[in-house]
C-alpha positions as CSV (number, residue, x, y, z in Angstrom):
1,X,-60.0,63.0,-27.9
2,X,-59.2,59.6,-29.8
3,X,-59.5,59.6,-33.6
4,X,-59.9,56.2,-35.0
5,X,-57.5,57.0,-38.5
6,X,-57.1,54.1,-41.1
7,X,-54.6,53.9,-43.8
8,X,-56.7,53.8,-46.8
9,X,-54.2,51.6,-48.7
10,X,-55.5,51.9,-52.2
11,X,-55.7,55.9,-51.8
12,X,-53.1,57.1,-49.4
13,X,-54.9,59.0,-47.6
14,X,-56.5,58.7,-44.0
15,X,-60.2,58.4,-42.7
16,X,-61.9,59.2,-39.6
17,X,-63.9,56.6,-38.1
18,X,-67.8,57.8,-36.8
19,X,-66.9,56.7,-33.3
20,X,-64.8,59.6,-32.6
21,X,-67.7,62.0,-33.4
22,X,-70.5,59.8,-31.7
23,X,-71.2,62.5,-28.9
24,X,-74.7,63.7,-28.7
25,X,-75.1,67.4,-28.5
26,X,-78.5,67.8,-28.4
27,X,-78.9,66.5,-25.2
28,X,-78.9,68.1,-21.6
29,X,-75.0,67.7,-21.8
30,X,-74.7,71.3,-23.3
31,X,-77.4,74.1,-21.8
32,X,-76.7,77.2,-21.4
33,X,-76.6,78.8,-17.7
34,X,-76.7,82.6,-16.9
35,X,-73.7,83.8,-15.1
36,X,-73.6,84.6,-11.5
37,X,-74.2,88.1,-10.2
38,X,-70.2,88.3,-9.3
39,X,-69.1,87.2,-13.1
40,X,-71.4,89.9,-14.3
41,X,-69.9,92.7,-12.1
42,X,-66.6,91.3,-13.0
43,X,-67.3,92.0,-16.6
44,X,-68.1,95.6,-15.9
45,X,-65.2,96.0,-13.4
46,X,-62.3,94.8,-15.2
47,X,-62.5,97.0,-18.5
48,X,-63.0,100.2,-16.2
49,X,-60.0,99.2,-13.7
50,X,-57.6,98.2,-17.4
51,X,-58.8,101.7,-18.1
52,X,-57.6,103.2,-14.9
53,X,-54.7,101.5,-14.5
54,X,-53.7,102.7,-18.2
55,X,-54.6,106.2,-17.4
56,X,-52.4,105.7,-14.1
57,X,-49.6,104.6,-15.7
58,X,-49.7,107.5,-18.5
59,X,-50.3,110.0,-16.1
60,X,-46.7,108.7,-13.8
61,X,-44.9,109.4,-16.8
62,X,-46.2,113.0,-17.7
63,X,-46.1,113.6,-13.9
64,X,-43.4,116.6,-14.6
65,X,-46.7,118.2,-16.6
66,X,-49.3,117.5,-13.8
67,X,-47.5,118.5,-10.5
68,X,-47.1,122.4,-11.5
69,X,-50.7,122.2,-13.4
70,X,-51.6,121.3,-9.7
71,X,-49.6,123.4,-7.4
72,X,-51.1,126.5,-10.6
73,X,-54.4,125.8,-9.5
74,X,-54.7,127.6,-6.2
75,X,-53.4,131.0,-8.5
76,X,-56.7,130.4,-10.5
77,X,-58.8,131.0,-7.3
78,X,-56.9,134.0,-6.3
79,X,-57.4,137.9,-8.5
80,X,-55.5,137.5,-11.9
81,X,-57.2,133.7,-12.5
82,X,-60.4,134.6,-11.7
83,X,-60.1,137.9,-13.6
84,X,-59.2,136.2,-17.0
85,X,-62.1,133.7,-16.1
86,X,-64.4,136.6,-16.1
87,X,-62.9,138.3,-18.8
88,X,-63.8,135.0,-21.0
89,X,-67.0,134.3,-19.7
90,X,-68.3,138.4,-20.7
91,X,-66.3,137.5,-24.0
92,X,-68.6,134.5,-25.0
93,X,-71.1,136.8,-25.3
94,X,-70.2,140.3,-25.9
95,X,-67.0,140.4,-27.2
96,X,-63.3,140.5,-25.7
97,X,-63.0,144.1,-25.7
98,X,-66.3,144.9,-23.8
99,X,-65.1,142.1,-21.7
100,X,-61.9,143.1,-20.7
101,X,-63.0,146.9,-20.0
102,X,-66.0,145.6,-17.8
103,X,-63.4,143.4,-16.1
104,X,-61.3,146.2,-15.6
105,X,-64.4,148.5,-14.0
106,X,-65.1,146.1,-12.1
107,X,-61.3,145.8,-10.9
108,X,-60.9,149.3,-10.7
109,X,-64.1,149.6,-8.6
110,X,-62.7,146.9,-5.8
111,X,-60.0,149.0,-5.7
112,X,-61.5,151.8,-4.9
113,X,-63.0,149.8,-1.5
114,X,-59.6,148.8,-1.0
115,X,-57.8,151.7,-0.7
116,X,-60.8,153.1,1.6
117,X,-60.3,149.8,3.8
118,X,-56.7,150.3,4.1
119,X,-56.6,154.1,4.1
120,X,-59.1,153.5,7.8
121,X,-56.9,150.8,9.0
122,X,-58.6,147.7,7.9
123,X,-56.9,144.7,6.7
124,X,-58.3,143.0,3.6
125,X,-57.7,140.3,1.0
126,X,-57.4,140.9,-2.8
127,X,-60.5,140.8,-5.1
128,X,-62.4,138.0,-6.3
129,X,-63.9,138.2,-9.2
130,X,-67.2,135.7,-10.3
131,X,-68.5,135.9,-13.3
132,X,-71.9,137.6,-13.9
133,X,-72.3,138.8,-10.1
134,X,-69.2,141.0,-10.3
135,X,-66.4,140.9,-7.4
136,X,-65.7,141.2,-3.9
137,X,-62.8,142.2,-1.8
138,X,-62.6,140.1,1.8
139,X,-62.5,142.2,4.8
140,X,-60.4,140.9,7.2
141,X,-60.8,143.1,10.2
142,X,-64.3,144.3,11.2
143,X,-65.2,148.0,10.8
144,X,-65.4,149.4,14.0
145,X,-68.5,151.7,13.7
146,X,-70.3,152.9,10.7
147,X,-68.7,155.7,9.8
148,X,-65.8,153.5,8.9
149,X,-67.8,150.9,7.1
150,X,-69.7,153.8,5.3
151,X,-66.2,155.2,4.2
152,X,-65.3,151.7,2.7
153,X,-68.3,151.5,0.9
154,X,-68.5,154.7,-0.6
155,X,-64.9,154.1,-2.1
156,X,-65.6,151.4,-4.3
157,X,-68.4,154.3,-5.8
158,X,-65.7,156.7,-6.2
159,X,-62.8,155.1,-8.1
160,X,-65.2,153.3,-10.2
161,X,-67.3,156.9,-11.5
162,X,-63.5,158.2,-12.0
163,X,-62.7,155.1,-14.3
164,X,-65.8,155.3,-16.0
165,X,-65.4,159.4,-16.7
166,X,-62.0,158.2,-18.2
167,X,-63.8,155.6,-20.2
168,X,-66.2,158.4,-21.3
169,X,-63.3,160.6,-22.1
170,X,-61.3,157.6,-24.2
């Protein structure tokens, strides 16, 4: 841009002459146009990938904290992790020791199918607990007839009325 600047002689200081401002802006020289549809996804893509690549970057340098957090989450799926996620669950609304004594009748009942299972020859997993539908013990062979499968199912029965006497004796 050109500036037109006089020496003002008697003042010592300098003008500006008009001509250097002279531009007409309200004409159609400056209108406003709506941006295209790839500028506007642009501008909701690039503060979400910053974001990501932030989060990235943070997470590479705690990596030490999220590889065992990952290779622990398999254990949450398997007895103890999915007993403690019962035992909190009952806890929200009854309280943490009615929770961890259902837990444990509940445990101690499995176990009582268990031991019948293996006690016939079957082989089975460990129990899975879910919270508010109770647990269940995987049953890796198929009973032969059913008096075996009668046998496994009367176990769980069995332990659990002995755990609950105990209770009733406590």
């Amino acid at each position: 841009m050109e500036s037109n600047l006089d020496n003002d002689s008697n003042s010592g200081q300098y003008q500006t002459s008009a001509s250097a401002y002279s531009k007409n802006i309200s004409g159609n020289d400056y209108h406003y146009t709506e941006p295209a549809l790839w500028q506007r996804v642009k501008k909701l893509i690039v503060p979400i990938g910053a974001v990501l690549l932030l989060l990235l970057k943070f997470a590479a340098k705690l990596k030490f904290l999220i590889v065992p957090v990952i290779k622990f989450f398999p254990l949450l799926l398997k007895t103890g992790g999915t007993m403690l996620l019962s035992i909190w669950f009952y806890a929200m609304n009854w309280g943490w020791k009615f929770a961890v004594g259902f837990v444990l009748l509940i445990l101690i009942h499995e176990c009582g199918h268990l031991l019948a299972a293996k006690r016939v020859g079957l082989k089975v997993g460990a129990p899975v607990f879910i919270p508010f539908m109770g647990a269940f013990i995987a049953l890796k062979d198929a009973p032969k007839n059913a008096w075996i499968e009668a046998q496994v199912a009367i176990g769980g029965p069995l332990l659990g009325g002995i755990g609950a006497l105990a209770c009733l004796v406590i």
